[in-house]
C-alpha positions in Angstrom: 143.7 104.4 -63.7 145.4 103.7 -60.4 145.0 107.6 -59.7 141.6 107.9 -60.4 140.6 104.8 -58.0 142.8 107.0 -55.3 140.8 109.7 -55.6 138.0 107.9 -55.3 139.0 106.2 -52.0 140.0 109.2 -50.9 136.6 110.8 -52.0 134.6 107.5 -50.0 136.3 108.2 -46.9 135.9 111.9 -46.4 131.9 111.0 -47.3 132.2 108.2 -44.3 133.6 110.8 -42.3 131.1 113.3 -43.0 128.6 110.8 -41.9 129.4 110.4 -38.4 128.4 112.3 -35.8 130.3 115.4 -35.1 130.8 113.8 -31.1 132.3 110.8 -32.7 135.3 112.5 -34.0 136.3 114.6 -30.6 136.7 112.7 -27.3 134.4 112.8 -25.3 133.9 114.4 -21.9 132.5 112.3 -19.6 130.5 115.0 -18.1 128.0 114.4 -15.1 124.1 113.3 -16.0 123.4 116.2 -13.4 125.3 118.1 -11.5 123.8 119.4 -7.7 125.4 121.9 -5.9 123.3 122.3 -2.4 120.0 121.6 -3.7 120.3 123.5 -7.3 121.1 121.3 -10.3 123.7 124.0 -11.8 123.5 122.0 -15.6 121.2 123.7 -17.8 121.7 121.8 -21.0 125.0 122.4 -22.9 125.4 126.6 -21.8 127.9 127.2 -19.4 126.0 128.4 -16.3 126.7 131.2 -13.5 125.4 131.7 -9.6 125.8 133.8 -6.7 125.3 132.4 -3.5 123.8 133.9 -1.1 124.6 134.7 2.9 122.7 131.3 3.4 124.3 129.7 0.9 122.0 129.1 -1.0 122.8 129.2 -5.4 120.7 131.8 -7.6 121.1 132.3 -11.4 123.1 135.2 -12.6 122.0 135.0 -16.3 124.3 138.2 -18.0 127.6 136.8 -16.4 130.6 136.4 -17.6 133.7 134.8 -17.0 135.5 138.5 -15.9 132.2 139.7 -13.8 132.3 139.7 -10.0 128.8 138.7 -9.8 129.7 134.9 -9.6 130.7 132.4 -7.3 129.5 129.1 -8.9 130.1 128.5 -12.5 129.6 125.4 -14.2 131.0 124.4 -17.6 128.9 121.1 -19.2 131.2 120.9 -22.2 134.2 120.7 -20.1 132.4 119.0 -17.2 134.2 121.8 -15.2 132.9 123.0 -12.3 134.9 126.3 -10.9 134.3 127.6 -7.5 134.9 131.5 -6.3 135.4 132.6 -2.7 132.1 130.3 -2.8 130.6 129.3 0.9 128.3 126.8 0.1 126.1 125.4 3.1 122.3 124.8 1.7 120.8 121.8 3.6 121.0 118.9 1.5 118.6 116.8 -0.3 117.7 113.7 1.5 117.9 111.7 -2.3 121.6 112.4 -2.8 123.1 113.1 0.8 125.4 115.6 -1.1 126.4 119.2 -0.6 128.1 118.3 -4.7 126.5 115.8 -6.2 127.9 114.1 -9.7 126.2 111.5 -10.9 127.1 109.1 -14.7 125.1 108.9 -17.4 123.6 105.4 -17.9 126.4 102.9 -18.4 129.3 105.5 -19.2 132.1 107.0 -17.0 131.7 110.1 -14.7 134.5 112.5 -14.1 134.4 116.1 -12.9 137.0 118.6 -12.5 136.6 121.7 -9.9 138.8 124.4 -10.7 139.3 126.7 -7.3 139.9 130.4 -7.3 140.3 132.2 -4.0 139.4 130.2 -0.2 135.9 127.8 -0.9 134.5 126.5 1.8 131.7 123.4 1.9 129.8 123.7 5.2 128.2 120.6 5.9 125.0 120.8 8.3 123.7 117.1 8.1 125.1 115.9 4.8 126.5 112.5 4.8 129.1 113.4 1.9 130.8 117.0 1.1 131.6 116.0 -2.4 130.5 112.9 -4.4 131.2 112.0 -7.6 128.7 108.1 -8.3 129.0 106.4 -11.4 126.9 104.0 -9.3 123.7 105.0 -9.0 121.8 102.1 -8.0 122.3 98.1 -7.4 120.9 97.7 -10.9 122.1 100.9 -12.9 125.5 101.7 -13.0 128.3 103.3 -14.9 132.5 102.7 -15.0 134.9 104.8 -13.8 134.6 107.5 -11.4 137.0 110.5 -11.3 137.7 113.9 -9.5 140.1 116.5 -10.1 140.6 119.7 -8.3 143.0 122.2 -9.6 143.7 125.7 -9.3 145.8 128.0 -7.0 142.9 128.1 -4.3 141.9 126.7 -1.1 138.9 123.7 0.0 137.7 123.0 3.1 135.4 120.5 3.0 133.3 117.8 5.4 130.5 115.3 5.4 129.0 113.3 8.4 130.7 109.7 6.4 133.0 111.4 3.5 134.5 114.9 2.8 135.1 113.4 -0.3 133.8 110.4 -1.9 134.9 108.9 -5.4 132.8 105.6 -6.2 133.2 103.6 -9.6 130.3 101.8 -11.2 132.1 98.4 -13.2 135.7 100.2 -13.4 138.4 102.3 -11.7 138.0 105.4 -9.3 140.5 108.2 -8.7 141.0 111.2 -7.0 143.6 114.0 -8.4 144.5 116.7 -7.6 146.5 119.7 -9.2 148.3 122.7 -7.0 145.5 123.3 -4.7 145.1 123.3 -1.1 142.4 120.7 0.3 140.8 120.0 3.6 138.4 117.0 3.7 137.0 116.6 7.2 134.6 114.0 8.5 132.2 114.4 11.5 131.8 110.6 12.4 133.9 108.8 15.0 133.1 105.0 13.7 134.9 103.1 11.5 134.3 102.9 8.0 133.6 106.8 7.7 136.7 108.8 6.5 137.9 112.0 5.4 138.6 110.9 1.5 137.0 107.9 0.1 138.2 106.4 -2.7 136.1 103.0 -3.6 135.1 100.8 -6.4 131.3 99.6 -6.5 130.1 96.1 -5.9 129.7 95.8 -9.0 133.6 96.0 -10.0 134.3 92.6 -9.6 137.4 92.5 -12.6 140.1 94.2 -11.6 139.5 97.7 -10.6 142.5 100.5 -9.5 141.7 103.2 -6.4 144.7 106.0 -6.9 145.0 108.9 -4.9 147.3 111.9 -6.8 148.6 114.9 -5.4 150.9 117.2 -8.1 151.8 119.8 -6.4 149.7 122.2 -3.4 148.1 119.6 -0.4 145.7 117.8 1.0 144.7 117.3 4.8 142.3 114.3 5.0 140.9 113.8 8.0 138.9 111.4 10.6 138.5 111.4 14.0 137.9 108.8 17.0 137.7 105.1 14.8 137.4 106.7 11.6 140.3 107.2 9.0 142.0 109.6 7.1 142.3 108.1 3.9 140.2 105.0 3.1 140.8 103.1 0.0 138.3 100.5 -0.6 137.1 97.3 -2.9 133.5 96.7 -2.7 133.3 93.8 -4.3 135.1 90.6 -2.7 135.2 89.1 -6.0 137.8 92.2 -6.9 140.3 90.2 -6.0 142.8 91.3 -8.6 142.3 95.2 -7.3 145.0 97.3 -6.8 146.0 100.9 -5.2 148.1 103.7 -6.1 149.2 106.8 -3.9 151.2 109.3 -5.8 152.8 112.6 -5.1 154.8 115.1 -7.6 156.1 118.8 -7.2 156.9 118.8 -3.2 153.0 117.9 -2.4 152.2 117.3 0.9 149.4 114.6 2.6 148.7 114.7 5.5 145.9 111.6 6.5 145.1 112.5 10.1 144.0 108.5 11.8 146.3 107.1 9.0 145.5 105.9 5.6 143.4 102.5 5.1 142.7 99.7 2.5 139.5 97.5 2.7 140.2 94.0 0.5 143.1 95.4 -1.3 146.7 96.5 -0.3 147.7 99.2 1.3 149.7 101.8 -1.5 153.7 102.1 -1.5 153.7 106.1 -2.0 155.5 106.9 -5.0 157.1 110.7 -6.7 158.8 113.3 -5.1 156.8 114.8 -1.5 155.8 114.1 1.8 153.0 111.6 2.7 152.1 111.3 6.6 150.1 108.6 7.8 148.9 109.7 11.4 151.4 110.5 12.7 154.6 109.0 10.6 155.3 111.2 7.7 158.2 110.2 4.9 159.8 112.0 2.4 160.0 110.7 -0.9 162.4 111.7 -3.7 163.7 115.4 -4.0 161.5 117.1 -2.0 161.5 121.4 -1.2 159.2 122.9 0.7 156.7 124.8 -0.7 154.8 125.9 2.5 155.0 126.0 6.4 155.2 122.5 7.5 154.7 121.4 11.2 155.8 118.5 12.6 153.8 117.7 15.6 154.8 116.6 19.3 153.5 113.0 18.4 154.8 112.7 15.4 157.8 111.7 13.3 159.2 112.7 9.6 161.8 110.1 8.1 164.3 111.1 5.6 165.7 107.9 4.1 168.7 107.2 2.3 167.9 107.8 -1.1 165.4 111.2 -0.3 166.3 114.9 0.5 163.8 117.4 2.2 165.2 121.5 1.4 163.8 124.0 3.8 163.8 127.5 1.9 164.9 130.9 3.6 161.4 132.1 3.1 159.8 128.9 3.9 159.4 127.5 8.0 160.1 124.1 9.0 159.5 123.6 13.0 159.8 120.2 14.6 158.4 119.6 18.1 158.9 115.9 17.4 161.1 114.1 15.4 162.8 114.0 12.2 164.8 110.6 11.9 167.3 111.9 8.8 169.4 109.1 6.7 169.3 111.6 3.6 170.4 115.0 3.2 168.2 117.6 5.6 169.1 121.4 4.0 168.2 124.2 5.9 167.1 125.8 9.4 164.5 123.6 11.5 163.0 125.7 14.3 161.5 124.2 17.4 162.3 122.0 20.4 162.0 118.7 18.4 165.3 116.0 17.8 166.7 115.7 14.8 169.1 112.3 14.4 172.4 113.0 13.5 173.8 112.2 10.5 177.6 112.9 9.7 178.0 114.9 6.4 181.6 114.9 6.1 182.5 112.4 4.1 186.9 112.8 3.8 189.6 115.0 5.8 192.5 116.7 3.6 195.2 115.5 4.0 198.1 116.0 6.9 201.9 117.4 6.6 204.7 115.9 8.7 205.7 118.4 11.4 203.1 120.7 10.4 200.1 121.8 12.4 196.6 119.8 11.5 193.4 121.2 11.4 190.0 120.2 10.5 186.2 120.2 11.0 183.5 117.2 10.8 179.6 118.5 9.7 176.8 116.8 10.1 173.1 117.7 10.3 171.0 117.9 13.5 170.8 119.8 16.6 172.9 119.8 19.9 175.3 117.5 18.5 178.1 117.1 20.5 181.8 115.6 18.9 184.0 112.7 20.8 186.1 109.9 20.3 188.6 107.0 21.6 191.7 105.8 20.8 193.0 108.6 18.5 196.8 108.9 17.9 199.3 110.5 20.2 198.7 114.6 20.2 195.5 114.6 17.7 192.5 116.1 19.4 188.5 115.4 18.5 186.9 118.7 20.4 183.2 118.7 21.7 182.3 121.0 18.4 183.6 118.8 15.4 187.3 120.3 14.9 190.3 118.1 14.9 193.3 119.3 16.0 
C-alpha cells in the first residue's frame, strides 16, 4: 500500500510539472522589450538576428548569415539577450524618442540586462546623441521595471561617447550595475557641466528601498571619461528617500580604471575599491591586492600611483611601465619603470649576515626606487655605509 501511494505522488507531481509552462522551469533571461541599435530595432521576435553596417553606419539585414560568415557586424541574440558587436562602427543619427546610439529598454515591471560580447575594435560615434549606450528599466514616471544591468565581455575593444553619458545604466524600483569581463572600454562624454559623466551608473526615482550602484571590472579596462565640470565616473541615487543605498567598485585579474575628472556619488557614499588592480581617480591611482600588469600603463606628469603596505604591482619583461609622475611605493614594486618620474624609496633588505671577528665584512642594502643614494651617522669605528648601498 505505502508503495502504491508513492507512485502515485510521484505520478501527481511529474503531471504538475508537465503543466507549467516550459519558461517556468528555466530561468529566465531578462532580455530587452526592444533592442535599438542607431535607429534599427535589431529584435525580430525570438531568431537570432544578423546586420552589416554600412560606410554611414547605418544597420541592414543580412538574412543567410551565420555565426562563421564575414558578412556581419551586428548580431543580436534575444534568447540570450546577447548583443555581439564585430569591427562594428556604428554612427547613424539617433532617434530623438530614445536619445541612444544602443538603446535597451525592460519589459513592463520586470528587470533589464544586456550583455555585449566584443570581437575585434567597435567604435560608437556619437553625432548628437545624448547617451552612447543605455540600458532603462525606467521607462517613464509611471511605467517602470527593477534592476538594470550591462555586461561587456569579450577580448575586444569599445570606444564609446554621448553628449551626457557614454554609458548609462538606470534601474526602475531595484539595483543597477555595470560589469565588465576582459575587454577594453572607452566611455567619453562631450559635455563640460556637471552632472554629465563618462559612465553612469543610477537608480531611478522610483527606487526609494534600498538600491546598490556597482561598478565591476574582471580583468581588461576601462577609461571613463569627462571633461571641464563633468565626471568620470558618476554613481548616483535618484530618489532621496534611497537613503539606505549603497555602492560597490570592484576590480579582479589586474584590471585597470582609469576615471579621468575622478569618480562621484550623488546621495550615497563614495565606494572603497575592493579585488586585486588599479583604480585611478583623476589623477590618484592605487593599487589594490596582487596586481601584474597586463598592458602598457602610463602614469602621467600630474599624477600619482600608491602602492600601500599590504599591495604589490609586478611589471613584466614584455609589459612597459613609465612614470613621469609619481609612484609613492610602501609595498613591493617588481620590475623596470621607465621615465623621468620619482619613485619613493623603500628599503628591501630586511637582515645583514652575520660578521666574523678579525675578518673582513661585506654587505649590500636593496631597496626599490630610482637615484637612491646610501648614507649614514654614527656607525662603529672602521665600518663604512658607501653612496651605492655596500657596507664595508
Amino acid at each position: 500500500m505505502m508503495r502504491k501511494k508513492i507512485v502515485s505522488l510521484c505520478m501527481a507531481l511529474v503531471l504538475c510539472l508537465g503543466l507549467l509552462p516550459a519558461t517556468a522551469l528555466a530561468a529566465e533571461v531578462d532580455a530587452p522589450n526592444n533592442l535599438y541599435v542607431g535607429n534599427q530595432n535589431v529584435k525580430k521576435g525570438s531568431d537570432t538576428t544578423y546586420w552589416n553596417t554600412n560606410n554611414s553606419g547605418e544597420l541592414t539585414q543580412v538574412s543567410d548569415a551565420t555565426d562563421d560568415s564575414n558578412d556581419w557586424t551586428v548580431k543580436y541574440d534575444p534568447n540570450t539577450a546577447t548583443l555581439t558587436l564585430k569591427n562594428a562602427t556604428i554612427k547613424t543619427t539617433h532617434d530623438d524618442s530614445r536619445g541612444a546610439m544602443i538603446y535597451a529598454q525592460s519589459v513592463g515591471s520586470r528587470a533589464v540586462s544586456l550583455t555585449i560580447q566584443l570581437v575585434g575594435e567597435n567604435t560608437i560615434v556619437c553625432d548628437s546623441a545624448y547617451y552612447g549606450i543605455y540600458v532603462d528599466a525606467e521607462m517613464s514616471n509611471d511605467s517602470y521595471g527593477t534592476d538594470a544591468s550591462l555586461t561587456i565581455t569579450g577580448n575586444g575593444s569599445l570606444e564609446v561617447s554621448g553628449s551626457s553619458y557614454g554609458i548609462w545604466v538606470k534601474s526602475g524600483t531595484g539595483n543597477a550595475s555595470l560589469t565588465i569581463y576582459d575587454a577594453s572600454v572607452v566611455a567619453n562624454t562631450t559635455q563640460t557641466y556637471s552632472g554629465s559623466a563618462g559612465v553612469c551608473v543610477q537608480s531611478s526615482v522610483s527606487a526609494t528601498s534600498s538600491p546598490n550602484l556597482s561598478l565591476a571590472v574582471h580583468g581588461g579596462s576601462l577609461a571613463a571619461s569627462g571633461t571641464g565640470n563633468s565626471d568620470g565616473i558618476l554613481l548616483y541615487v535618484g530618489s532621496s528617500q534611497a537613503t539606505g543605498a549603497t555602492t560597490s567598485l570592484t576590480v579582479t585579474d589586474n584590471a585597470i580604471v582609469r576615471a579621468k575628472n575622478g569618480i562621484k556619488a550623488e546621495r550615497v557614499d563614495k565606494p572603497t575599491p575592493s579585488g586585486a588592480g588599479i583604480v585611478f581617480d583623476g589623477r590618484t591611482g592605487t593599487v589594490y591586492g596582487d596586481v601584474t600588469l597586463q598592458e602598457d600603463l602610463k602614469i602621467g606628469t600630474d599624477e600619482t600611483l600608491t602602492i600601500g603596505k599590504d599591495a604589490s604591482l609586478t611589471v613584466p619583461e614584455e609589459v612597459k611601465l613609465t612614470n613621469n609622475g609619481k609612484i609613492d611605493n610602501s609595498g613591493e614594486l617588481n620590475g623596470t619603470v621607465d621615465g623621468s618620474g620619482t619613485v619613493t624609496p623603500k628599503i628591501t633588505t630586511d637582515s645583514l649576515p652575520d660578521g666574523t671577528v678579525n675578518q673582513h665584512y661585506t654587505a649590500t642594502l636593496q631597496a626599490t626606487g630610482n637615484n637612491i643614494t646610501w648614507s649614514a651617522s654614527g656607525l662603529p669605528d672602521d665600518l663604512t655605509l658607501n653612496s651605492d648601498g655596500t657596507i664595508t
